[in-house]
N, CA, C and O atoms as a Tripos MOL2 file, in Angstrom:
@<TRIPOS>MOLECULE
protein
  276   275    69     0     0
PROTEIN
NO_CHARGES

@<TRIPOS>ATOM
      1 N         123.7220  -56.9850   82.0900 N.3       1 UNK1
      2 CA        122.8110  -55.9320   81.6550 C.3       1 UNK1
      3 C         122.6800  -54.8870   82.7620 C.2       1 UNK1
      4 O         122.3160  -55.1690   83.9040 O.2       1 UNK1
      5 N         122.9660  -53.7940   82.3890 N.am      2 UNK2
      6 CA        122.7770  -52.3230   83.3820 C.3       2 UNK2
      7 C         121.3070  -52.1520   83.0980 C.2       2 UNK2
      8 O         120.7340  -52.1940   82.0090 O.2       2 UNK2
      9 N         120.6580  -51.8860   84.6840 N.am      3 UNK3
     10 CA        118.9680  -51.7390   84.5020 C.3       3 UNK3
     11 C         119.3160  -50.1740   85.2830 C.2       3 UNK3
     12 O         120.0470  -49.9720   86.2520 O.2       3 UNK3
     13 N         118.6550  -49.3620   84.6220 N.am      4 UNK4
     14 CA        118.0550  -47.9530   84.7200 C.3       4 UNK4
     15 C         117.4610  -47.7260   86.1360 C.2       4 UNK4
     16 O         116.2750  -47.9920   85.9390 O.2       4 UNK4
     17 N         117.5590  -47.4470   87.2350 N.am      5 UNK5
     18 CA        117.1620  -47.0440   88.2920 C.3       5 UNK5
     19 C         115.4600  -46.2060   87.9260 C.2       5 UNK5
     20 O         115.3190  -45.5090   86.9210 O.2       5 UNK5
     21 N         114.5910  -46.3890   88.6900 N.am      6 UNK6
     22 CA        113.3680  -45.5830   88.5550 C.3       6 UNK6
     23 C         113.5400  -44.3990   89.2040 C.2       6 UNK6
     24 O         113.4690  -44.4430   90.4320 O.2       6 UNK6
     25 N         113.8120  -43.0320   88.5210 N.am      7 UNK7
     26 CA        114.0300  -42.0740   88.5340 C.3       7 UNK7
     27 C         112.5680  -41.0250   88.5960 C.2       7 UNK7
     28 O         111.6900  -41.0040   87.7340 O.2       7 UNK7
     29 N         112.6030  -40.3040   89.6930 N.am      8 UNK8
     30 CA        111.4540  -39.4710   89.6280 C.3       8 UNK8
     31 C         111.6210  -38.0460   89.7040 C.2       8 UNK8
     32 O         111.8000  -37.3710   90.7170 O.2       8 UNK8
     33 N         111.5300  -37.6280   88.3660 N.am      9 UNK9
     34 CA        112.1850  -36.1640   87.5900 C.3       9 UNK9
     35 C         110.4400  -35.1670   88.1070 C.2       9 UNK9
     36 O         109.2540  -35.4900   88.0480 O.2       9 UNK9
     37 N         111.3370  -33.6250   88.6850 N.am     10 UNK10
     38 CA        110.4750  -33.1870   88.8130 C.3      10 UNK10
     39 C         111.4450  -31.4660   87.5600 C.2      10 UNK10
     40 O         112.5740  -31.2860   87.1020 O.2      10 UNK10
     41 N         110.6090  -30.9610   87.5490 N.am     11 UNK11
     42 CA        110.5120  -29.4050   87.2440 C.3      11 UNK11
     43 C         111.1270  -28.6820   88.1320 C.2      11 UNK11
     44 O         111.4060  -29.2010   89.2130 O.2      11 UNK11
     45 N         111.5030  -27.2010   87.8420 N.am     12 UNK12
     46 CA        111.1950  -26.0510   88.6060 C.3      12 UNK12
     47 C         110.1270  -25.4850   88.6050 C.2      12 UNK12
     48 O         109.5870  -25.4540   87.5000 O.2      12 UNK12
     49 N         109.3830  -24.8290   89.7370 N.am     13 UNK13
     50 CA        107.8420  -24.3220   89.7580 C.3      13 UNK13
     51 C         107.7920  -23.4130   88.4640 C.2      13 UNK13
     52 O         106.8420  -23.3710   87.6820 O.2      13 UNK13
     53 N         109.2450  -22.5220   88.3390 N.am     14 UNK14
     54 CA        108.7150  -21.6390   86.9120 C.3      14 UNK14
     55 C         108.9320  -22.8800   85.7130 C.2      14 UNK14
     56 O         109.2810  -22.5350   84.5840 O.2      14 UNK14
     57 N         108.7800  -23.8440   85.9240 N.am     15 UNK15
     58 CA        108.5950  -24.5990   84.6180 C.3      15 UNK15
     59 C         107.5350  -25.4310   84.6150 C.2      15 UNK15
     60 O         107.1890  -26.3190   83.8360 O.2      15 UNK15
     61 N         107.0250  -24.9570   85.7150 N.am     16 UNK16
     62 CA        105.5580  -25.9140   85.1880 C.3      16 UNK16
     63 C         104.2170  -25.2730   84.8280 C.2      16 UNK16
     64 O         103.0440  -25.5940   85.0140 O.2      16 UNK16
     65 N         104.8620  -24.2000   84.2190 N.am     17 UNK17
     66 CA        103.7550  -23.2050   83.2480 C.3      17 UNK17
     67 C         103.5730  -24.1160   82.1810 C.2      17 UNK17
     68 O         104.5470  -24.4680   81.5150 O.2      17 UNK17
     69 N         102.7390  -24.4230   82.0080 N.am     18 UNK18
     70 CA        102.0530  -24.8910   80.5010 C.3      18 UNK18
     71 C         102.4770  -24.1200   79.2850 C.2      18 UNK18
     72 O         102.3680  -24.7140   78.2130 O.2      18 UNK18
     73 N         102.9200  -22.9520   79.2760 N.am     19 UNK19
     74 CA        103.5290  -22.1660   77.9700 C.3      19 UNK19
     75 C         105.0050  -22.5400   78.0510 C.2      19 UNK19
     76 O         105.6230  -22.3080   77.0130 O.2      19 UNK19
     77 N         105.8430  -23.1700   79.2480 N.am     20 UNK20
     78 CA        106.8350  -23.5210   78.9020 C.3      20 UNK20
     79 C         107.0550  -24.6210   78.7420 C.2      20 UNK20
     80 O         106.0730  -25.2780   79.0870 O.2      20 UNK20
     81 N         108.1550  -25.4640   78.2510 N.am     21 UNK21
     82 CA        107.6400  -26.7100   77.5850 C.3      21 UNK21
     83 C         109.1590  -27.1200   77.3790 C.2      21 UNK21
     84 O         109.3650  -28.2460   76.9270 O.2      21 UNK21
     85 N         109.9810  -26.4990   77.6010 N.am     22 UNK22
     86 CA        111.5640  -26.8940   77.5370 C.3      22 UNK22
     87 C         112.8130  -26.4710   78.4920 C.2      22 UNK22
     88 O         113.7870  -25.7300   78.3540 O.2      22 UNK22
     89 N         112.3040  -27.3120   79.5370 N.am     23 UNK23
     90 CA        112.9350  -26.9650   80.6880 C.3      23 UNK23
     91 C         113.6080  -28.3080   81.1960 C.2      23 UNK23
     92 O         112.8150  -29.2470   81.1280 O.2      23 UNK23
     93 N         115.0730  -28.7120   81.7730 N.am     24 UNK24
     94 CA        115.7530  -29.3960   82.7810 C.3      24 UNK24
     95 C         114.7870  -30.0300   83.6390 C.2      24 UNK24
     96 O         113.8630  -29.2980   83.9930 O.2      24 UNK24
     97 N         114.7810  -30.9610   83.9680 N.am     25 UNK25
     98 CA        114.1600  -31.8930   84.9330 C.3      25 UNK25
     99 C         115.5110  -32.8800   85.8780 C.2      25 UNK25
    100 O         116.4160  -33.5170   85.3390 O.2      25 UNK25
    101 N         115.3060  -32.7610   87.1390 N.am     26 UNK26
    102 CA        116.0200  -33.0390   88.0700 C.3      26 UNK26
    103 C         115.9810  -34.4620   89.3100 C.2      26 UNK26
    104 O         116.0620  -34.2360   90.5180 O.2      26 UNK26
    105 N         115.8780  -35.5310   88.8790 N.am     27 UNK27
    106 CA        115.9180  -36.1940   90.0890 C.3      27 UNK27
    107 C         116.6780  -36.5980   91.1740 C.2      27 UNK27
    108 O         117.8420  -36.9320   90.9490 O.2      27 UNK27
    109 N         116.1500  -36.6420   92.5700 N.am     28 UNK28
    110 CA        117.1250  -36.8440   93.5720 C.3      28 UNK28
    111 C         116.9170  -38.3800   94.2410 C.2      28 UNK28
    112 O         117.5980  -38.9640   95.0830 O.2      28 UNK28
    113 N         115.8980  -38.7260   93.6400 N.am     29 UNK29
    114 CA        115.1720  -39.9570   94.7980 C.3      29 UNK29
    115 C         116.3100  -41.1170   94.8960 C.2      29 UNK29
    116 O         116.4310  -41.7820   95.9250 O.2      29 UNK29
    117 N         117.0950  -41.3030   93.8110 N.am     30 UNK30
    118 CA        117.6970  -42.5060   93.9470 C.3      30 UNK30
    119 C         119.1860  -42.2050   94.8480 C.2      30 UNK30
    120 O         120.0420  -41.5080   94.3020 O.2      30 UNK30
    121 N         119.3980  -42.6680   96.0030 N.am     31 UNK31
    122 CA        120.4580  -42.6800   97.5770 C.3      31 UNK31
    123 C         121.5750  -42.4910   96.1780 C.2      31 UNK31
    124 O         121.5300  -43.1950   95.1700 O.2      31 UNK31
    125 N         122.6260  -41.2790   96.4440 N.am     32 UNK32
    126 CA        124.1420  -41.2120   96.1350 C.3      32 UNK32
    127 C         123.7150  -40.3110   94.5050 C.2      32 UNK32
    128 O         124.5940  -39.6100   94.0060 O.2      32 UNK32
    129 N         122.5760  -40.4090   93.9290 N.am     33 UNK33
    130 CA        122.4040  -39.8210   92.4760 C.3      33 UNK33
    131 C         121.8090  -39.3080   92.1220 C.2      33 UNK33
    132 O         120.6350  -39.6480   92.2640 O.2      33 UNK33
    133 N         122.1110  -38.0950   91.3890 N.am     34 UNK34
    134 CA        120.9150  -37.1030   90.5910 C.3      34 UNK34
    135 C         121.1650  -37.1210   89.1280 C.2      34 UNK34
    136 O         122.1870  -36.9870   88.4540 O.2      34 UNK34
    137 N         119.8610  -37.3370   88.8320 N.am     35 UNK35
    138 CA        119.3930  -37.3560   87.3240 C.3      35 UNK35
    139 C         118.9220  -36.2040   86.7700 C.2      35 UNK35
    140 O         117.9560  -35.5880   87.2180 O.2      35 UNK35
    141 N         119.6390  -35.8450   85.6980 N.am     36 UNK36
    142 CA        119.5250  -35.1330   84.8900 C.3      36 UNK36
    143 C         118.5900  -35.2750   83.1130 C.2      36 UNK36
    144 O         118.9030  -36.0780   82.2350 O.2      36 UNK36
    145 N         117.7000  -34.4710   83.0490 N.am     37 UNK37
    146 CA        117.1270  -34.5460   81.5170 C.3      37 UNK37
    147 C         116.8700  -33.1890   80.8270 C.2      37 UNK37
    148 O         117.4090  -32.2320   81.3820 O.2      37 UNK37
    149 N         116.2670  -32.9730   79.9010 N.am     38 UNK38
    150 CA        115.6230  -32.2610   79.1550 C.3      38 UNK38
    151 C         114.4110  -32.6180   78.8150 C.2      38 UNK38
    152 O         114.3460  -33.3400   77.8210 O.2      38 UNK38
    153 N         113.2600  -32.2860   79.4210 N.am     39 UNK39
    154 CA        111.8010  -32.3460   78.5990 C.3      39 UNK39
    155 C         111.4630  -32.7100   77.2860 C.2      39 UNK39
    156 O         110.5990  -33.4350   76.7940 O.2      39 UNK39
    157 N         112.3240  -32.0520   76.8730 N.am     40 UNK40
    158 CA        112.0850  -32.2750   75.5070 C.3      40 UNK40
    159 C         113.1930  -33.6420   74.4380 C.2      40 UNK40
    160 O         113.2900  -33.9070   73.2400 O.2      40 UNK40
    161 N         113.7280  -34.0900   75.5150 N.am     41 UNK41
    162 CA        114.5100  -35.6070   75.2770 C.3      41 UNK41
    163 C         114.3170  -35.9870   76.3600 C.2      41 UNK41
    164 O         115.0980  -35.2930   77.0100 O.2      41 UNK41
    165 N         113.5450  -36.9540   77.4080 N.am     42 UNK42
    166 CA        113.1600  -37.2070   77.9180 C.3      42 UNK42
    167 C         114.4480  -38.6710   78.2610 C.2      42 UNK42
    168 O         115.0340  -38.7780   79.3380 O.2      42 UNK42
    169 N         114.6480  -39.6860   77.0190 N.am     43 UNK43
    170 CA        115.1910  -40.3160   77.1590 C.3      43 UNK43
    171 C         116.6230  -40.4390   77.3400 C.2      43 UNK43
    172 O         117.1950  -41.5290   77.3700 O.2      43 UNK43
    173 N         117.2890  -39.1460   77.4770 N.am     44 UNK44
    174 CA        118.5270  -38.9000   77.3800 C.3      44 UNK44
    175 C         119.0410  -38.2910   78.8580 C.2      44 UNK44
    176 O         118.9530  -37.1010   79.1620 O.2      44 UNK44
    177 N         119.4900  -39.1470   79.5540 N.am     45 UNK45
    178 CA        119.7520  -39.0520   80.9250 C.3      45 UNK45
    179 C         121.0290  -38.9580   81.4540 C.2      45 UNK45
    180 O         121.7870  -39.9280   81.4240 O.2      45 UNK45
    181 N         121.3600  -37.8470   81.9570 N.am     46 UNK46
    182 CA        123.0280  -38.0740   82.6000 C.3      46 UNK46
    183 C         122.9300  -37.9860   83.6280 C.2      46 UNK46
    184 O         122.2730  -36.9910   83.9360 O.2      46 UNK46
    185 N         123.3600  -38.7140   84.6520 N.am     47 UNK47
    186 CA        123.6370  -39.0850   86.2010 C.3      47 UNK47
    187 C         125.0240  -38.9320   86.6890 C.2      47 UNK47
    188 O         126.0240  -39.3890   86.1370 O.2      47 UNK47
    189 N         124.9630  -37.9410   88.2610 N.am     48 UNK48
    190 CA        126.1520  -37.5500   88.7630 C.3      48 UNK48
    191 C         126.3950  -38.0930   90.0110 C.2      48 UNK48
    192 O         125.7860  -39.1470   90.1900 O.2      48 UNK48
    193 N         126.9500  -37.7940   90.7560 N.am     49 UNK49
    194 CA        127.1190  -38.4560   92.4000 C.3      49 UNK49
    195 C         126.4740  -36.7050   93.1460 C.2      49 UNK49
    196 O         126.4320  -35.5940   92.6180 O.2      49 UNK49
    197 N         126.2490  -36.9640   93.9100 N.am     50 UNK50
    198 CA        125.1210  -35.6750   94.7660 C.3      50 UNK50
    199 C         126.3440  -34.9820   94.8040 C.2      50 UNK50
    200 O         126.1040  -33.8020   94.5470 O.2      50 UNK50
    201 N         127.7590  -35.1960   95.0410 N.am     51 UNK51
    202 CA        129.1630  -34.1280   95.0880 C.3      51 UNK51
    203 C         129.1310  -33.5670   94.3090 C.2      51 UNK51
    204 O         129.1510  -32.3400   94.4040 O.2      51 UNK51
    205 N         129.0700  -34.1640   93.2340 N.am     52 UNK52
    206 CA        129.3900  -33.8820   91.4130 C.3      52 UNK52
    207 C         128.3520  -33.0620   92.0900 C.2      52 UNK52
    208 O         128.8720  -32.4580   93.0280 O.2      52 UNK52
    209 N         126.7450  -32.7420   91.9420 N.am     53 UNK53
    210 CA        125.9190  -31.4330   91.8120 C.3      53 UNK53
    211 C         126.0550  -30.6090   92.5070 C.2      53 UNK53
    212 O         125.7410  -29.4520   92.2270 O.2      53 UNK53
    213 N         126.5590  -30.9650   93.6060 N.am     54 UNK54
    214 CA        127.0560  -29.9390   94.6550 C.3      54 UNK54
    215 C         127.4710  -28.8460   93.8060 C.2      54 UNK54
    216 O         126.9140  -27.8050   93.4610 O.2      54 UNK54
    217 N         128.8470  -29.4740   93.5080 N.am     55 UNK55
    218 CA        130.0800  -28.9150   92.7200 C.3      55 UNK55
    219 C         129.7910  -28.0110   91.5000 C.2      55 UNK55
    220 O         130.5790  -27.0960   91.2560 O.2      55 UNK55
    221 N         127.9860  -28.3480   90.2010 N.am     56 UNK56
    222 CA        128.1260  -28.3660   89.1500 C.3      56 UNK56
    223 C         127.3180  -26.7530   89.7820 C.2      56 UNK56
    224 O         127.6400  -25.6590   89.3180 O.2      56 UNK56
    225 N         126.3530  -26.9090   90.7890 N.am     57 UNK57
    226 CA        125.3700  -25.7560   90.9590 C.3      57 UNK57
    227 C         125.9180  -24.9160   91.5000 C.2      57 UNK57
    228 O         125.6470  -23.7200   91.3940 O.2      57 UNK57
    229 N         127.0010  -25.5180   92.3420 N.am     58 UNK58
    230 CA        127.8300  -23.9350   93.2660 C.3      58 UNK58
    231 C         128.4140  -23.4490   92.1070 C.2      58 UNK58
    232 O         128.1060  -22.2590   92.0440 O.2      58 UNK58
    233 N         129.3120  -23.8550   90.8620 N.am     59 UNK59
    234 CA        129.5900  -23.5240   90.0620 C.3      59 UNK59
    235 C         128.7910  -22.4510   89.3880 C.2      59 UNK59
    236 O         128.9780  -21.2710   89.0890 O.2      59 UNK59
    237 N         127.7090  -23.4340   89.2510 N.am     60 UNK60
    238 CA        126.4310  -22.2720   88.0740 C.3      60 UNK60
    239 C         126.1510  -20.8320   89.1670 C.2      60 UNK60
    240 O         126.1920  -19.6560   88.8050 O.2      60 UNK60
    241 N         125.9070  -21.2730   90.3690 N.am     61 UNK61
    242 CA        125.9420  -20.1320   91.3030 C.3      61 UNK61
    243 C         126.5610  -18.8290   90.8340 C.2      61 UNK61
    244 O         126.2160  -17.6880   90.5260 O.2      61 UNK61
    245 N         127.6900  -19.6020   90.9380 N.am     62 UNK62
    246 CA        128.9420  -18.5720   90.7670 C.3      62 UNK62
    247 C         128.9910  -18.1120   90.0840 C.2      62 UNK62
    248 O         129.8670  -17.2690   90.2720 O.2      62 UNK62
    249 N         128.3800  -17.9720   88.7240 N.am     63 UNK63
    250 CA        128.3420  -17.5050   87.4470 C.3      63 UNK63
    251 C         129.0900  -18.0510   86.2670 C.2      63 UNK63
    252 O         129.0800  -17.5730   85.1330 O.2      63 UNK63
    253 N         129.9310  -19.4210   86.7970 N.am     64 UNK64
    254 CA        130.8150  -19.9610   85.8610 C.3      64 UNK64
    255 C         131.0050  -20.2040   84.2550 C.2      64 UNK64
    256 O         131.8970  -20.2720   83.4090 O.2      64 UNK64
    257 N         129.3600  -20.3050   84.4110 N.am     65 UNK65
    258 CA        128.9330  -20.4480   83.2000 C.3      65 UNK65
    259 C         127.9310  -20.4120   83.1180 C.2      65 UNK65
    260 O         127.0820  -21.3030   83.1100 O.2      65 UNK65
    261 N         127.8390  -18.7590   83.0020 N.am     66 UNK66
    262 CA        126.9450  -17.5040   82.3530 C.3      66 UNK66
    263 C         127.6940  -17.1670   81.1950 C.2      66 UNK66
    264 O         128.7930  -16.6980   80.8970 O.2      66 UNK66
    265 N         126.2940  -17.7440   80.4790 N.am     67 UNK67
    266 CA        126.3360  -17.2830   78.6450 C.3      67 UNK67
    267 C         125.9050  -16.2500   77.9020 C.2      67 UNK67
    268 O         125.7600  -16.0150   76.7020 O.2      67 UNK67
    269 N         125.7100  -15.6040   79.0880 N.am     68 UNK68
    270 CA        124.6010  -13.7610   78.6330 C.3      68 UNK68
    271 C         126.3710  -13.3170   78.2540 C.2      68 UNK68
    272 O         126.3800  -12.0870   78.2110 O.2      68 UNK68
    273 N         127.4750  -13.7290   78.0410 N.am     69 UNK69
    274 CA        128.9590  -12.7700   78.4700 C.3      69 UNK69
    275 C         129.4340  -12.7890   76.1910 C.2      69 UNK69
    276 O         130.4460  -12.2320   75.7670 O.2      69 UNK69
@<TRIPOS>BOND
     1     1     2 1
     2     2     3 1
     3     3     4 2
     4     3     5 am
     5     5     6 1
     6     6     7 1
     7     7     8 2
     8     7     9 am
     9     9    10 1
    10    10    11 1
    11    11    12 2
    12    11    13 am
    13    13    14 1
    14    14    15 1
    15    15    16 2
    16    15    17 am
    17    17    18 1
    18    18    19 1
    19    19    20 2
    20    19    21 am
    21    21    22 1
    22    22    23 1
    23    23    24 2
    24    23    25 am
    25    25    26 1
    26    26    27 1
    27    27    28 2
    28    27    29 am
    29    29    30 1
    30    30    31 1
    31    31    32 2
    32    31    33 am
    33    33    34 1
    34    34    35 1
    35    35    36 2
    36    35    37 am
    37    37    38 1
    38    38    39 1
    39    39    40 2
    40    39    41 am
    41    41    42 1
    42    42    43 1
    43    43    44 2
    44    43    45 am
    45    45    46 1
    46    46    47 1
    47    47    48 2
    48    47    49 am
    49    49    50 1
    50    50    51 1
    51    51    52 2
    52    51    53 am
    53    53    54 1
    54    54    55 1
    55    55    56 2
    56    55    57 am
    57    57    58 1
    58    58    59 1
    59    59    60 2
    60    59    61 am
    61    61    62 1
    62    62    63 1
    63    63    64 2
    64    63    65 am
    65    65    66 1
    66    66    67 1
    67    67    68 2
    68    67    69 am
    69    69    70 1
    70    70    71 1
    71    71    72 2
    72    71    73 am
    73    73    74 1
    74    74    75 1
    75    75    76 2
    76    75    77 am
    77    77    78 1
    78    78    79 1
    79    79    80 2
    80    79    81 am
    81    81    82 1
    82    82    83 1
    83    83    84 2
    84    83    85 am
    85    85    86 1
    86    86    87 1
    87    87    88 2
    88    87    89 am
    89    89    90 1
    90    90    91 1
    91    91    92 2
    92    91    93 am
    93    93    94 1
    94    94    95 1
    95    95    96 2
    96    95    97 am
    97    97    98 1
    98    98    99 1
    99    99   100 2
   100    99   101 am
   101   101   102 1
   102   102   103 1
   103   103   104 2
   104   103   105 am
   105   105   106 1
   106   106   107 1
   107   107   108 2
   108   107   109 am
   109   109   110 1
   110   110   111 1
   111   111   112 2
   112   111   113 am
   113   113   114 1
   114   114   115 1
   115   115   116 2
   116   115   117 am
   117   117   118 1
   118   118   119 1
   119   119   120 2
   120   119   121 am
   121   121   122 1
   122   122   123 1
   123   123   124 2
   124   123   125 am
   125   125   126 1
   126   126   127 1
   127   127   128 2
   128   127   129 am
   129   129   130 1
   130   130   131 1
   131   131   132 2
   132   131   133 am
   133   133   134 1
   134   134   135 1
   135   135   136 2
   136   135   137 am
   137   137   138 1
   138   138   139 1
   139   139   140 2
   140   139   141 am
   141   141   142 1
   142   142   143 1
   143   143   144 2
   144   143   145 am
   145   145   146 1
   146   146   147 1
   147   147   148 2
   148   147   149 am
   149   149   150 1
   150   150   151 1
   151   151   152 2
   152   151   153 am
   153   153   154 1
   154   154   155 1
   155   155   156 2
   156   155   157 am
   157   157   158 1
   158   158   159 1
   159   159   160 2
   160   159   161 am
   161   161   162 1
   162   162   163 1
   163   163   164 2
   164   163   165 am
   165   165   166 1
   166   166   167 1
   167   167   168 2
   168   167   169 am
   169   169   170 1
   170   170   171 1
   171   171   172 2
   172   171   173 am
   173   173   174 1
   174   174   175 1
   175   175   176 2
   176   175   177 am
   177   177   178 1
   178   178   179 1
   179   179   180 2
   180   179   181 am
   181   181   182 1
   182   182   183 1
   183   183   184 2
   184   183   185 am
   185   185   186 1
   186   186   187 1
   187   187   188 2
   188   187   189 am
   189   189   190 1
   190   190   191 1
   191   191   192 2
   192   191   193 am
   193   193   194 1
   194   194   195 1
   195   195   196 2
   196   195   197 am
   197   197   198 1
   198   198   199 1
   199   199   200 2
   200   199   201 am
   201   201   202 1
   202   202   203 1
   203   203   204 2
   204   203   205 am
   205   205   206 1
   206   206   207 1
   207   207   208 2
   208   207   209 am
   209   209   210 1
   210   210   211 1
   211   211   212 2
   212   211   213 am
   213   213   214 1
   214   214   215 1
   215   215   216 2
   216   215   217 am
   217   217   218 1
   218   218   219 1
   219   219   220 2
   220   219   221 am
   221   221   222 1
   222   222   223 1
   223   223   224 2
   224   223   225 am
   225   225   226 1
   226   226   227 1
   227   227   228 2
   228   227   229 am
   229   229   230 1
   230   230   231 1
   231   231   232 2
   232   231   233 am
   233   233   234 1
   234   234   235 1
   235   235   236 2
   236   235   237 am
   237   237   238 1
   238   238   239 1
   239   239   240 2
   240   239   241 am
   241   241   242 1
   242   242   243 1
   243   243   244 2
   244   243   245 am
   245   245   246 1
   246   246   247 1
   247   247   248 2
   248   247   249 am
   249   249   250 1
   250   250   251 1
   251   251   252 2
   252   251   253 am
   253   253   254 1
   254   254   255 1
   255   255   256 2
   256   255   257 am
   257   257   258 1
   258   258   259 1
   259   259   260 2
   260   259   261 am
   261   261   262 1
   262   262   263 1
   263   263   264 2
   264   263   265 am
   265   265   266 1
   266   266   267 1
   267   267   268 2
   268   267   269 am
   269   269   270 1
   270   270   271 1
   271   271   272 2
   272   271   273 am
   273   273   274 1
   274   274   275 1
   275   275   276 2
@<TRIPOS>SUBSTRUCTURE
     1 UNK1         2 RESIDUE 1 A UNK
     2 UNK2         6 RESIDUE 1 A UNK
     3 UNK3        10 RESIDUE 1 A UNK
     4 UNK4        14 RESIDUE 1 A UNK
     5 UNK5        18 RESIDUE 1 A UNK
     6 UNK6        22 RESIDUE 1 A UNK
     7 UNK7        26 RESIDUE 1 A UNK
     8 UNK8        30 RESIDUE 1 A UNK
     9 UNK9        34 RESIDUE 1 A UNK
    10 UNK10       38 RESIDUE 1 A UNK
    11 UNK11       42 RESIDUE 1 A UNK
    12 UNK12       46 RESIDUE 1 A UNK
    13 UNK13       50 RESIDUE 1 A UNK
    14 UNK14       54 RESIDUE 1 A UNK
    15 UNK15       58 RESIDUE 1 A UNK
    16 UNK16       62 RESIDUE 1 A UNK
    17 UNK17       66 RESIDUE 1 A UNK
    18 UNK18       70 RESIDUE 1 A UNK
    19 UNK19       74 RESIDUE 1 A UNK
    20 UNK20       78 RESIDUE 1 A UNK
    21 UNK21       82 RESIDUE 1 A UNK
    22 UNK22       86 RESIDUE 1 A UNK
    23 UNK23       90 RESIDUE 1 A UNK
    24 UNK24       94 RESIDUE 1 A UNK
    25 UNK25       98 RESIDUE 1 A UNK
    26 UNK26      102 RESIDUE 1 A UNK
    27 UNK27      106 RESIDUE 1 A UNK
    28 UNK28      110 RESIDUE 1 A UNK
    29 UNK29      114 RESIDUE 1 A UNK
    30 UNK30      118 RESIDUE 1 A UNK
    31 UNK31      122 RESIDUE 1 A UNK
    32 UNK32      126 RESIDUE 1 A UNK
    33 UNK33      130 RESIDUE 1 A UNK
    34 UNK34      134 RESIDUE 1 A UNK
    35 UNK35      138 RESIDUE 1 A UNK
    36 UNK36      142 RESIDUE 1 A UNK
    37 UNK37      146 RESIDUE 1 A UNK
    38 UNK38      150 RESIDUE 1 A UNK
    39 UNK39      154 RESIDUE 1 A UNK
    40 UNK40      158 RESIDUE 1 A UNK
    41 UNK41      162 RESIDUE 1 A UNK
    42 UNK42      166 RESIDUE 1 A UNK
    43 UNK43      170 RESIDUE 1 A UNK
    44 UNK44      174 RESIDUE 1 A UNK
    45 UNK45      178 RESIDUE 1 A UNK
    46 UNK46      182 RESIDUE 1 A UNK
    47 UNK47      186 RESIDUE 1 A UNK
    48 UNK48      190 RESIDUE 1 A UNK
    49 UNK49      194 RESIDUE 1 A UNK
    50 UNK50      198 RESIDUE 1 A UNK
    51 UNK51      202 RESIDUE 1 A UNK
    52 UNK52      206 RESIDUE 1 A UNK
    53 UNK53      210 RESIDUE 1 A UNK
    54 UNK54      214 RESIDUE 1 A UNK
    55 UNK55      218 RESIDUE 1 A UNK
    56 UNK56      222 RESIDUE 1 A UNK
    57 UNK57      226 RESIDUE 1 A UNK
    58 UNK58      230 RESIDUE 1 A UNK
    59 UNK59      234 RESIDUE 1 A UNK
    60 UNK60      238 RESIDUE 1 A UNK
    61 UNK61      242 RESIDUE 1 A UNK
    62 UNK62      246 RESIDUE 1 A UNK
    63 UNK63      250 RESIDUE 1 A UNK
    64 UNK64      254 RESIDUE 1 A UNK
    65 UNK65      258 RESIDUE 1 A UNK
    66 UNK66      262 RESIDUE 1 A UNK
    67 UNK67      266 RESIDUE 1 A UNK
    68 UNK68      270 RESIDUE 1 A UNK
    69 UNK69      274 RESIDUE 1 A UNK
């Protein structure tokens, strides 16, 4: 049986307006992994190796995938 690591998901400060309510939540606490959710699926979790986010945010940085196009 695979047991779920206790994951402690925080916000971005602009998401912890009370009018917003559907924002990414991010954990780092667990050594080698970051957790990934949606607020609004709470239970639906994808986990990377801290490289992998390195890799996924320098990406988003970069504009890789900007959907305003």
């Amino acid at each position: 049986m695979n047991v779920q690591p206790e994951f402690e998901f925080v916000t971005a400060a602009a998401c912890r307006d009370a009018r917003v309510n559907n924002c990414p939540e991010v954990a780092t606490n667990v050594p080698g992994i970051v957790a990934l959710r949606d607020s609004k699926r709470p239970d639906a979790i994808v986990t990377m190796t801290a490289s992998d986010w390195a890799t996924l945010t320098g990406a988003v940085k970069a504009g890789e995938f900007d959907l305003s196009c």
